[in-house]
N, C-alpha and C positions, 0 to 999 in steps of 0.2 A: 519617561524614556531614558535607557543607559546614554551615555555619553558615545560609546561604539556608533546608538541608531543614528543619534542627533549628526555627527559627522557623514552619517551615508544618508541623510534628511538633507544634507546640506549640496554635499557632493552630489546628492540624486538631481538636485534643481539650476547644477552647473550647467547650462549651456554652452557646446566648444561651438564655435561659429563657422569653422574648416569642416567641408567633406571630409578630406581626409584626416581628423582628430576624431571626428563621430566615428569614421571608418575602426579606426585603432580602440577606441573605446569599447565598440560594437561589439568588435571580434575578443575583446576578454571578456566578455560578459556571455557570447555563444558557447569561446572556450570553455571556461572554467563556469558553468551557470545554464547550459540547454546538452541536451544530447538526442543522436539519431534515435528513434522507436517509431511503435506502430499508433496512431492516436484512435479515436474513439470507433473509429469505421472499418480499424483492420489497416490501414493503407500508413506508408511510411509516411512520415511526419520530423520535423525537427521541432522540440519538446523543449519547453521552459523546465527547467526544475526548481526553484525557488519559489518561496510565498512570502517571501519581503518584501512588501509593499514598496516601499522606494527606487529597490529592482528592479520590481516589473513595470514600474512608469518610469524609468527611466527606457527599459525594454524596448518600451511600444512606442516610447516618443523618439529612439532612435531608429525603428522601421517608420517611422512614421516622415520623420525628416530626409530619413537617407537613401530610402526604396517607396515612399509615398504605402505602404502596407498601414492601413489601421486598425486592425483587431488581428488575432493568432489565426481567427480562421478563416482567413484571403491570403493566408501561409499556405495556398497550395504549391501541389509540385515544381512544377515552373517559379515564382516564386521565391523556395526556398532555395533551389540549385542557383538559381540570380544570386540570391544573398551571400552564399557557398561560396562562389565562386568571386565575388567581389572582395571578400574576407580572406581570398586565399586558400581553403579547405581545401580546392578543387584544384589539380594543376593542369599544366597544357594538357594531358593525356587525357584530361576527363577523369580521372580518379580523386575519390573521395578522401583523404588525408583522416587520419584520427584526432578525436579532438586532446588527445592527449601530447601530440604533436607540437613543439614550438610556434608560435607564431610566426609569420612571414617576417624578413625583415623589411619586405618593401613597404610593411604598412607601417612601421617604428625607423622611418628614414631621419625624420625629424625630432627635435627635444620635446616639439606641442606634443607630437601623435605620441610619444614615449608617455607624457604624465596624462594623456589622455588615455592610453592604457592601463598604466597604475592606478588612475582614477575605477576604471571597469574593474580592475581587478580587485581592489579592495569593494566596489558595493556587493561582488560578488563573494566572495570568499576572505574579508577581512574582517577583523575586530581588534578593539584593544580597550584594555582597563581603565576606570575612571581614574585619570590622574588626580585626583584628590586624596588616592593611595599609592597605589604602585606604578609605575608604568610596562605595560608591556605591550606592542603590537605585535598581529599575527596576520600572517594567509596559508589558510592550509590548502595544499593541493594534492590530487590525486598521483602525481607521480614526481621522479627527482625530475624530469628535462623542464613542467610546469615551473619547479618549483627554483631551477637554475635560471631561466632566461628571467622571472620576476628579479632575481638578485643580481643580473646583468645589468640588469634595465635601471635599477636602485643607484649598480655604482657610476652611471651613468651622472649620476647627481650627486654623486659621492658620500652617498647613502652606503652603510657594509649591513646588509641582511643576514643574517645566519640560515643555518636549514637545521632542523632536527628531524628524526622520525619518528612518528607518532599514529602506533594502531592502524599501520599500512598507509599511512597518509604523511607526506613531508610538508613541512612547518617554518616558511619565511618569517622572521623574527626578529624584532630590536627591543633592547629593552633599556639601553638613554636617554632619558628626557629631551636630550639635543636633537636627536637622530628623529626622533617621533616627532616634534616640532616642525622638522627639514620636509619630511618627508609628507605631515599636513599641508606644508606649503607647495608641493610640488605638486600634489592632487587637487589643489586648490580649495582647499577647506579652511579659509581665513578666518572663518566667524572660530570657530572650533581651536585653534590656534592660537587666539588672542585671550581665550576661553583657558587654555592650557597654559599659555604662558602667565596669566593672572593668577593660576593656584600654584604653578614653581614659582613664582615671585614671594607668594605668601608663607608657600612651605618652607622655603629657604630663610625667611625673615623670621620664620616662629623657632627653624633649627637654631637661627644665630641666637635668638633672645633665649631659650633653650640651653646653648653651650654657656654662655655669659651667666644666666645665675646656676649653671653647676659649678660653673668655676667661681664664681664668688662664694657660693656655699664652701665648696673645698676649703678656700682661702681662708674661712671666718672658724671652719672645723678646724685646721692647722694651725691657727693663732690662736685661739681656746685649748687644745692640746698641750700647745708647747707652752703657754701663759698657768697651765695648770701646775706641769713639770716644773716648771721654776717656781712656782711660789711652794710646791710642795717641798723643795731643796732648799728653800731661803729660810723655809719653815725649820728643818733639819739642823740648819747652821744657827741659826738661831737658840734653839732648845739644847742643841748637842757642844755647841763653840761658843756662841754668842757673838752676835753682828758690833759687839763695841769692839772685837778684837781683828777685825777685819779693816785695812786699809780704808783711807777717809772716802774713796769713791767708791770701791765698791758698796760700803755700807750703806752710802747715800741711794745707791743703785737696788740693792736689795729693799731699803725703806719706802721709793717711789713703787718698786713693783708690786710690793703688798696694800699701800695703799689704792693702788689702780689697774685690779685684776683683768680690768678688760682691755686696756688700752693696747696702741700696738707701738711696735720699736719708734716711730718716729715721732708717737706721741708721749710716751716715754719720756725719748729724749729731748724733750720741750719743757719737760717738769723737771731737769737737772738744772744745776747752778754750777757755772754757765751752762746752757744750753747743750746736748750733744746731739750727733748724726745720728742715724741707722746704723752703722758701724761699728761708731762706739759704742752704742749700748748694746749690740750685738754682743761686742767683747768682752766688754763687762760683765753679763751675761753669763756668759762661756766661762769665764774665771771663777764665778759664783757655783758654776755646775760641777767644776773641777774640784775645788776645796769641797762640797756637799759630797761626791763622789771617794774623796779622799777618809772622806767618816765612816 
Protein backbone atom coordinates (compact mmCIF):
# COMPACT_ATOMS: atom_id res chain seq x y z
CA UNK A 1 0.00 0.00 0.00
CA UNK A 2 1.45 3.81 -1.04
CA UNK A 3 1.89 5.71 1.98
CA UNK A 4 -1.15 8.26 0.54
CA UNK A 5 -3.55 4.80 1.30
CA UNK A 6 -1.82 4.02 4.59
CA UNK A 7 -2.65 7.72 6.02
CA UNK A 8 -6.47 7.41 4.68
CA UNK A 9 -6.26 3.49 6.46
CA UNK A 10 -5.35 5.51 9.28
CA UNK A 11 -7.60 8.53 9.24
CA UNK A 12 -10.40 6.20 7.94
CA UNK A 13 -10.43 4.41 11.62
CA UNK A 14 -10.27 7.84 13.39
CA UNK A 15 -13.25 8.02 15.52
CA UNK A 16 -14.49 11.88 16.36
CA UNK A 17 -16.64 11.23 19.30
CA UNK A 18 -18.86 14.83 18.87
CA UNK A 19 -22.06 14.75 16.65
CA UNK A 20 -21.10 17.71 15.58
CA UNK A 21 -17.21 16.71 14.17
CA UNK A 22 -18.90 13.47 12.45
CA UNK A 23 -21.45 16.12 11.36
CA UNK A 24 -18.40 18.28 9.64
CA UNK A 25 -16.55 15.27 8.45
CA UNK A 26 -19.84 13.83 6.90
CA UNK A 27 -20.53 16.83 4.99
CA UNK A 28 -16.89 16.76 3.18
CA UNK A 29 -17.07 13.44 2.33
CA UNK A 30 -21.04 14.08 0.65
CA UNK A 31 -19.41 17.28 -0.66
CA UNK A 32 -16.54 16.55 -2.48
CA UNK A 33 -17.20 12.37 -2.57
CA UNK A 34 -21.28 11.60 -3.43
CA UNK A 35 -23.63 13.52 -5.85
CA UNK A 36 -27.41 13.89 -6.64
CA UNK A 37 -28.43 11.14 -9.75
CA UNK A 38 -30.92 8.61 -10.44
CA UNK A 39 -29.98 5.09 -8.81
CA UNK A 40 -30.71 1.73 -10.07
CA UNK A 41 -34.78 2.04 -10.20
CA UNK A 42 -35.01 5.28 -11.98
CA UNK A 43 -35.85 7.26 -8.76
CA UNK A 44 -33.35 10.21 -7.32
CA UNK A 45 -30.93 8.97 -5.05
CA UNK A 46 -27.81 10.59 -3.44
CA UNK A 47 -24.90 8.42 -5.01
CA UNK A 48 -21.42 7.45 -3.51
CA UNK A 49 -18.81 7.97 -6.11
CA UNK A 50 -15.82 6.60 -4.82
CA UNK A 51 -14.45 2.79 -4.55
CA UNK A 52 -11.91 3.51 -1.80
CA UNK A 53 -12.37 1.23 0.53
CA UNK A 54 -11.49 3.34 3.54
CA UNK A 55 -14.09 5.82 2.23
CA UNK A 56 -16.66 4.08 1.99
CA UNK A 57 -16.31 2.55 5.63
CA UNK A 58 -15.75 5.45 6.90
CA UNK A 59 -19.09 6.51 4.62
CA UNK A 60 -21.35 3.93 6.24
CA UNK A 61 -20.01 4.12 9.67
CA UNK A 62 -20.86 7.83 9.68
CA UNK A 63 -24.63 7.28 8.55
CA UNK A 64 -24.37 4.69 10.69
CA UNK A 65 -23.48 6.71 13.89
CA UNK A 66 -25.04 9.98 12.96
CA UNK A 67 -28.48 9.08 11.23
CA UNK A 68 -28.68 5.24 12.55
CA UNK A 69 -28.71 4.51 8.29
CA UNK A 70 -26.81 0.97 7.73
CA UNK A 71 -26.42 0.12 4.20
CA UNK A 72 -26.97 2.85 0.86
CA UNK A 73 -30.23 1.27 0.41
CA UNK A 74 -32.34 2.45 3.54
CA UNK A 75 -30.89 5.84 1.80
CA UNK A 76 -34.42 6.31 0.89
CA UNK A 77 -36.06 9.57 0.10
CA UNK A 78 -36.87 10.78 3.38
CA UNK A 79 -33.68 9.77 4.56
CA UNK A 80 -31.48 11.42 2.26
CA UNK A 81 -33.34 14.89 2.55
CA UNK A 82 -32.81 14.30 6.72
CA UNK A 83 -29.19 13.95 5.99
CA UNK A 84 -29.33 17.10 3.39
CA UNK A 85 -30.58 19.01 5.38
CA UNK A 86 -28.73 18.21 8.69
CA UNK A 87 -25.47 18.89 6.44
CA UNK A 88 -26.76 22.14 5.38
CA UNK A 89 -27.43 21.31 1.46
CA UNK A 90 -30.91 22.29 2.15
CA UNK A 91 -31.78 25.82 3.43
CA UNK A 92 -34.73 27.33 5.37
CA UNK A 93 -36.60 27.66 1.92
CA UNK A 94 -36.39 23.98 1.18
CA UNK A 95 -33.96 24.36 -1.48
CA UNK A 96 -31.44 22.06 -2.46
CA UNK A 97 -27.82 23.89 -2.59
CA UNK A 98 -25.13 22.61 -5.08
CA UNK A 99 -22.64 20.41 -3.96
CA UNK A 100 -20.17 22.56 -5.38
CA UNK A 101 -21.29 25.22 -2.92
CA UNK A 102 -19.20 26.04 0.25
CA UNK A 103 -19.75 24.36 3.16
CA UNK A 104 -22.00 25.88 5.88
CA UNK A 105 -20.18 27.69 8.36
CA UNK A 106 -22.40 26.55 11.07
CA UNK A 107 -20.99 23.17 10.85
CA UNK A 108 -16.95 24.47 10.98
CA UNK A 109 -17.93 26.73 14.12
CA UNK A 110 -15.34 24.92 16.05
CA UNK A 111 -11.37 24.08 15.45
CA UNK A 112 -12.60 19.92 16.19
CA UNK A 113 -15.37 20.16 13.47
CA UNK A 114 -12.64 22.33 11.23
CA UNK A 115 -9.91 19.12 11.24
CA UNK A 116 -12.82 16.97 11.31
CA UNK A 117 -13.44 18.39 7.86
CA UNK A 118 -10.03 18.26 6.62
CA UNK A 119 -9.94 15.02 7.90
CA UNK A 120 -13.34 14.06 5.16
CA UNK A 121 -11.73 16.02 2.90
CA UNK A 122 -8.44 14.59 2.36
CA UNK A 123 -9.99 10.63 2.50
CA UNK A 124 -12.00 12.04 -0.08
CA UNK A 125 -9.98 13.86 -2.55
CA UNK A 126 -6.45 13.80 -1.10
CA UNK A 127 -3.12 12.33 -1.68
CA UNK A 128 0.52 12.94 -1.37
CA UNK A 129 3.87 11.41 -2.19
CA UNK A 130 5.86 8.91 -0.27
CA UNK A 131 8.13 11.14 1.72
CA UNK A 132 11.02 8.88 1.20
CA UNK A 133 11.26 11.11 -2.04
CA UNK A 134 9.67 14.12 -2.52
CA UNK A 135 7.14 15.60 -0.65
CA UNK A 136 3.94 16.87 -2.08
CA UNK A 137 0.28 16.95 -0.85
CA UNK A 138 -2.71 17.53 -2.70
CA UNK A 139 -6.83 17.93 -2.86
CA UNK A 140 -8.14 18.26 -5.97
CA UNK A 141 -11.49 19.81 -6.23
CA UNK A 142 -13.98 20.34 -8.84
CA UNK A 143 -14.17 23.98 -8.53
CA UNK A 144 -12.11 27.32 -7.06
CA UNK A 145 -15.06 28.18 -3.95
CA UNK A 146 -14.20 24.01 -3.00
CA UNK A 147 -10.93 24.56 -3.45
CA UNK A 148 -10.88 28.34 -1.43
CA UNK A 149 -12.82 27.47 1.84
CA UNK A 150 -10.16 23.90 2.12
CA UNK A 151 -7.34 26.70 2.13
CA UNK A 152 -9.40 28.95 4.57
CA UNK A 153 -9.91 26.19 6.67
CA UNK A 154 -5.79 25.18 6.43
CA UNK A 155 -5.03 28.83 7.47
CA UNK A 156 -7.04 28.41 10.25
CA UNK A 157 -4.02 26.33 11.61
CA UNK A 158 -1.81 28.20 9.88
CA UNK A 159 -1.21 25.89 7.39
CA UNK A 160 -0.69 28.21 3.56
CA UNK A 161 -2.28 25.84 0.84
CA UNK A 162 -1.75 26.94 -2.60
CA UNK A 163 -4.42 26.33 -5.54
CA UNK A 164 -3.30 25.50 -9.03
CA UNK A 165 -5.45 24.70 -12.01
CA UNK A 166 -5.25 21.50 -13.41
CA UNK A 167 -7.47 20.00 -16.36
CA UNK A 168 -10.61 22.05 -15.21
CA UNK A 169 -9.89 20.84 -11.65
CA UNK A 170 -8.26 23.25 -8.85
CA UNK A 171 -5.46 21.73 -6.77
CA UNK A 172 -4.80 22.51 -2.75
CA UNK A 173 -1.17 21.94 -2.30
CA UNK A 174 1.94 22.00 -0.15
CA UNK A 175 4.98 20.95 -0.76
CA UNK A 176 7.13 21.56 2.83
CA UNK A 177 7.99 18.78 4.79
CA UNK A 178 6.90 21.22 7.84
CA UNK A 179 3.50 22.08 6.42
CA UNK A 180 2.79 18.34 5.51
CA UNK A 181 3.71 17.14 8.89
CA UNK A 182 1.35 20.19 10.56
CA UNK A 183 -1.21 19.39 8.61
CA UNK A 184 -0.99 15.10 9.43
CA UNK A 185 -1.38 16.43 12.67
CA UNK A 186 -4.32 18.30 12.46
CA UNK A 187 -6.30 15.41 10.61
CA UNK A 188 -4.95 13.38 13.13
CA UNK A 189 -2.85 10.98 11.34
CA UNK A 190 -0.23 10.35 14.19
CA UNK A 191 0.93 6.99 13.34
CA UNK A 192 1.72 8.47 9.66
CA UNK A 193 3.47 11.48 11.00
CA UNK A 194 5.93 9.83 13.20
CA UNK A 195 6.30 7.59 10.01
CA UNK A 196 7.33 10.85 8.20
CA UNK A 197 9.05 12.51 10.46
CA UNK A 198 11.44 9.34 11.04
CA UNK A 199 12.41 9.44 7.16
CA UNK A 200 13.08 13.72 7.29
CA UNK A 201 15.13 12.82 10.20
CA UNK A 202 17.01 10.25 8.15
CA UNK A 203 17.06 12.13 4.87
CA UNK A 204 18.52 15.10 6.60
CA UNK A 205 21.16 13.12 8.41
CA UNK A 206 22.35 11.25 5.11
CA UNK A 207 22.17 15.06 3.44
CA UNK A 208 24.60 16.19 6.21
CA UNK A 209 27.05 13.03 6.03
CA UNK A 210 26.60 13.63 2.17
CA UNK A 211 27.63 17.51 2.43
CA UNK A 212 30.78 16.58 4.98
CA UNK A 213 32.47 14.04 2.73
CA UNK A 214 31.91 16.37 -0.43
CA UNK A 215 33.57 18.88 1.35
CA UNK A 216 36.18 16.82 2.56
CA UNK A 217 36.80 15.47 -0.74
CA UNK A 218 36.98 19.14 -2.05
CA UNK A 219 39.43 19.74 0.73
CA UNK A 220 41.85 16.76 0.00
CA UNK A 221 41.36 17.62 -4.30
CA UNK A 222 42.56 21.37 -3.28
CA UNK A 223 45.60 20.28 -1.11
CA UNK A 224 46.72 17.55 -3.75
CA UNK A 225 46.42 20.45 -6.55
CA UNK A 226 48.15 23.11 -4.83
CA UNK A 227 50.89 20.34 -3.10
CA UNK A 228 51.38 19.39 -6.90
CA UNK A 229 51.90 23.17 -8.00
CA UNK A 230 54.43 23.61 -5.53
CA UNK A 231 56.48 20.89 -5.87
CA UNK A 232 56.28 21.14 -9.61
CA UNK A 233 57.99 25.04 -8.90
CA UNK A 234 60.43 23.76 -6.36
CA UNK A 235 61.17 21.36 -8.92
CA UNK A 236 61.82 24.34 -11.43
CA UNK A 237 63.92 26.38 -8.97
CA UNK A 238 65.83 23.56 -8.33
CA UNK A 239 66.98 22.51 -12.01
CA UNK A 240 66.76 26.16 -13.32
CA UNK A 241 68.38 28.24 -9.91
CA UNK A 242 69.24 25.72 -7.56
CA UNK A 243 67.75 25.62 -4.04
CA UNK A 244 71.50 26.26 -2.47
CA UNK A 245 71.01 29.65 -3.68
CA UNK A 246 67.89 30.37 -1.97
CA UNK A 247 67.74 31.83 1.58
CA UNK A 248 68.26 29.30 4.49
CA UNK A 249 64.51 29.02 5.11
CA UNK A 250 63.15 29.05 2.26
CA UNK A 251 65.33 26.11 1.04
CA UNK A 252 64.71 24.37 4.10
CA UNK A 253 60.87 24.98 3.06
CA UNK A 254 61.34 23.81 -0.42
CA UNK A 255 63.37 20.40 0.86
CA UNK A 256 60.49 19.44 3.59
CA UNK A 257 57.84 19.94 0.64
CA UNK A 258 59.62 17.39 -1.68
CA UNK A 259 60.22 15.19 0.82
CA UNK A 260 56.47 15.04 2.01
CA UNK A 261 54.26 15.48 -1.21
CA UNK A 262 51.19 14.81 0.66
CA UNK A 263 51.32 16.52 3.81
CA UNK A 264 49.37 19.68 4.63
CA UNK A 265 50.48 23.42 5.74
CA UNK A 266 50.36 22.57 9.33
CA UNK A 267 52.05 19.40 9.08
CA UNK A 268 54.53 20.95 7.14
CA UNK A 269 55.06 23.04 9.48
CA UNK A 270 55.99 20.46 12.20
CA UNK A 271 58.89 19.19 10.03
CA UNK A 272 60.70 22.80 10.15
CA UNK A 273 63.32 23.57 12.58
CA UNK A 274 61.95 25.27 14.77
CA UNK A 275 58.65 24.41 14.24
CA UNK A 276 56.25 26.85 12.03
CA UNK A 277 52.33 27.91 11.74
CA UNK A 278 50.07 27.48 8.93
CA UNK A 279 51.15 30.89 8.10
CA UNK A 280 54.42 30.72 7.86
CA UNK A 281 54.56 28.00 5.75
CA UNK A 282 51.93 29.55 3.73
CA UNK A 283 54.40 32.34 3.11
CA UNK A 284 57.10 30.62 2.48
CA UNK A 285 55.31 29.09 0.11
CA UNK A 286 54.22 31.96 -1.72
CA UNK A 287 57.90 33.19 -1.85
CA UNK A 288 58.91 30.00 -3.42
CA UNK A 289 56.05 30.46 -6.10
CA UNK A 290 57.22 33.91 -6.81
CA UNK A 291 61.02 33.39 -7.39
CA UNK A 292 59.75 29.80 -9.64
CA UNK A 293 57.29 32.56 -11.43
CA UNK A 294 60.23 34.91 -11.91
CA UNK A 295 62.08 31.99 -14.18
Amino acid sequence: MSFSGEVKEEIARHSAGARHCQLAELAAIVQLGCHIGKDSNGKTALLFNSDNEALQRKYFTLLKKTFNIGTLSELDDDKAWDLLQALKFVDANGILHSFSEPISPLLLKQSCCKRAYLRGAYLSIGSMSDPKGSYHLELVCDNIDQANQICEIMADFDLEGRIIERKKHFVVYMKESGSIVDFLNVIDANVALMEMENDRILKEVRNSVNRRVNCEAANITKTVNASAKQIAEIELLRDRYGLFNLPANLREMAEVRLEHPDATLAELGEFLSPPVGKSGVNHRLRRLSEIAQGL
